[in-house]
C-alpha positions in Angstrom: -63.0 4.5 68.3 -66.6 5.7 69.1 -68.8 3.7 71.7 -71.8 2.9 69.1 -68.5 1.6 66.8 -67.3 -0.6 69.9 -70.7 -1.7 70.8 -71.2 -3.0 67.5 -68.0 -4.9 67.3 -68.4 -6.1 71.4 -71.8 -7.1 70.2 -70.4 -9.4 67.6 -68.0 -10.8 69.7 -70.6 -11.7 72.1 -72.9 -13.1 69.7 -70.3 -15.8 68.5 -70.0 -17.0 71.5 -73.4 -17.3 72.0 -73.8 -18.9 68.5 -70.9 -21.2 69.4 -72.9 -22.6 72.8 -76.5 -23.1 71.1 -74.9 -24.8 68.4 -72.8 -27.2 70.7 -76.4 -27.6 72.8 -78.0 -28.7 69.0 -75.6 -31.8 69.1 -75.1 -31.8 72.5 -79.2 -32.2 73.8 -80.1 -35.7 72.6 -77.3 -37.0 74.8 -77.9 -34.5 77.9 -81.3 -34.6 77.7 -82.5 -37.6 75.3 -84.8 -35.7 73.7 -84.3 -33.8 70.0 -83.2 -29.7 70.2 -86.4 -27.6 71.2 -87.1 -26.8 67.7 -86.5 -23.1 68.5 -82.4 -23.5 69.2 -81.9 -24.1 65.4 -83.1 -20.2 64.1 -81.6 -18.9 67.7 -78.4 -20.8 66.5 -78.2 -19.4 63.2 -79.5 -15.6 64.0 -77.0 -15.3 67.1 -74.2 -16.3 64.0 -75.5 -14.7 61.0 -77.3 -11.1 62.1 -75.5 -11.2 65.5 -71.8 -11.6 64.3 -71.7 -11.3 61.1 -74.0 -8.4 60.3 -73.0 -6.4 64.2 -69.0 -6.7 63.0 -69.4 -5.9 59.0 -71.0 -2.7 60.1 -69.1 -1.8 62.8 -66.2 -2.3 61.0 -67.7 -0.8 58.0 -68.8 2.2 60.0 -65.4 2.8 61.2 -63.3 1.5 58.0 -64.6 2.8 54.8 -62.6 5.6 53.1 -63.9 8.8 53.8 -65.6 11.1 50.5 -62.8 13.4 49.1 -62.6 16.3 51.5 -64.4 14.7 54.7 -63.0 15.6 57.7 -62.6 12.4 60.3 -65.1 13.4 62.4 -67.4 13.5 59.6 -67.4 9.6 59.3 -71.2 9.0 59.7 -74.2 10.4 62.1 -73.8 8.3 65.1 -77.5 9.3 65.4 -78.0 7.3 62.5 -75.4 4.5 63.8 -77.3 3.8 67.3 -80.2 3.6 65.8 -79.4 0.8 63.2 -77.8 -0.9 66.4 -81.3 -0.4 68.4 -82.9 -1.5 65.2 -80.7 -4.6 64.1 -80.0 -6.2 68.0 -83.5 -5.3 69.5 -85.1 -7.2 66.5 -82.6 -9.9 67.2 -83.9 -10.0 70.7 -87.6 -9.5 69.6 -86.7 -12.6 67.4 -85.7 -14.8 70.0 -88.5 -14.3 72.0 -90.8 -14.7 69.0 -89.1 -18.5 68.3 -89.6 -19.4 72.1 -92.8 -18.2 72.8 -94.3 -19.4 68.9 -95.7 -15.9 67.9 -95.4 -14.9 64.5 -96.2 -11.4 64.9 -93.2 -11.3 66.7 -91.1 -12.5 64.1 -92.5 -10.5 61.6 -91.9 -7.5 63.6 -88.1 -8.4 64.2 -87.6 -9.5 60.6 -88.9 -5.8 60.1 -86.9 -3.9 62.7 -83.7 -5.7 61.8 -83.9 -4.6 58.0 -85.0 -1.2 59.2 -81.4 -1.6 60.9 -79.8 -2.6 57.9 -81.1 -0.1 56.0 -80.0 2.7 58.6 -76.6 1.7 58.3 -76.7 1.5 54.3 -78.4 4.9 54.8 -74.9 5.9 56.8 -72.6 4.1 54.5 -73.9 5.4 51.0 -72.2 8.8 51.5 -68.8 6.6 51.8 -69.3 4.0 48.9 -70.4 6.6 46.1 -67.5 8.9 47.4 -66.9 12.1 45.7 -64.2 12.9 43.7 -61.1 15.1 44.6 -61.3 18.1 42.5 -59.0 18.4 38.6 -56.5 20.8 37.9 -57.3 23.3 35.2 -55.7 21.1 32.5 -58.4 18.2 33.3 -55.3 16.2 35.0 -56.5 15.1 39.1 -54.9 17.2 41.7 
């Protein structure tokens, strides 16, 4: 398996983790600290589980999973340049994101909102060969080889 395919799936892995502590510290806080959640740990919760799992392992499995187009050779799969980019893209606006909750700057979120759809869109860019596919070539009587 490629590194850019393992970091995405590591990546994930991590990021549930993650997701699983700031969401224990949203229940946890009033009773540690007696105060209500900073109201920044709610949007860190919920990124570090949706783009951070979900999106990091549904690509990198994607990435690495999807049926090749009809005659593709297996190192054809994708353009990692294209594939470490979408992770640059997707996981540095999540960490542009977090930043931007903490520190209250909505530029900052607009700009990770924007780099982690440029992300998405890189990989959809990487996919789209794999998803409309190409069919294997017919015989002479119309019948598929």
């Amino acid at each position: 398996m490629p590194l850019e395919i393992r970091l995405f799936v590591r990546t994930s892995l991590v990021c549930l983790v993650l997701s699983a502590i700031a969401g224990t510290l949203l229940y946890a806080w009033p009773a540690l600290r007696g105060t209500s959640a900073p109201p920044w740990l709610w949007p860190m919760h919920t990124h570090l589980a949706t783009v951070g799992w979900l999106v990091n392992m549904v690509f990198g499995v994607a990435l690495w999973m999807f049926p090749l187009p009809w005659g593709a050779k297996a190192s054809d799969r994708y353009r990692p340049a294209l594939a470490w980019a979408a992770y640059a893209a997707i996981n540095g606006g999540l960490a542009m994101r977090f930043a931007g909750d903490i520190l209250a700057m909505r530029a900052l979120q607009v700009a990770a909102g924007a780099s982690q759809t440029l992300g998405i869109l890189l990989c959809i860019a990487a996919l789209w060969p794999r998803i409309r596919g190409l069919a294997p070539p017919t015989s002479a009587s119309g019948n598929r080889a």
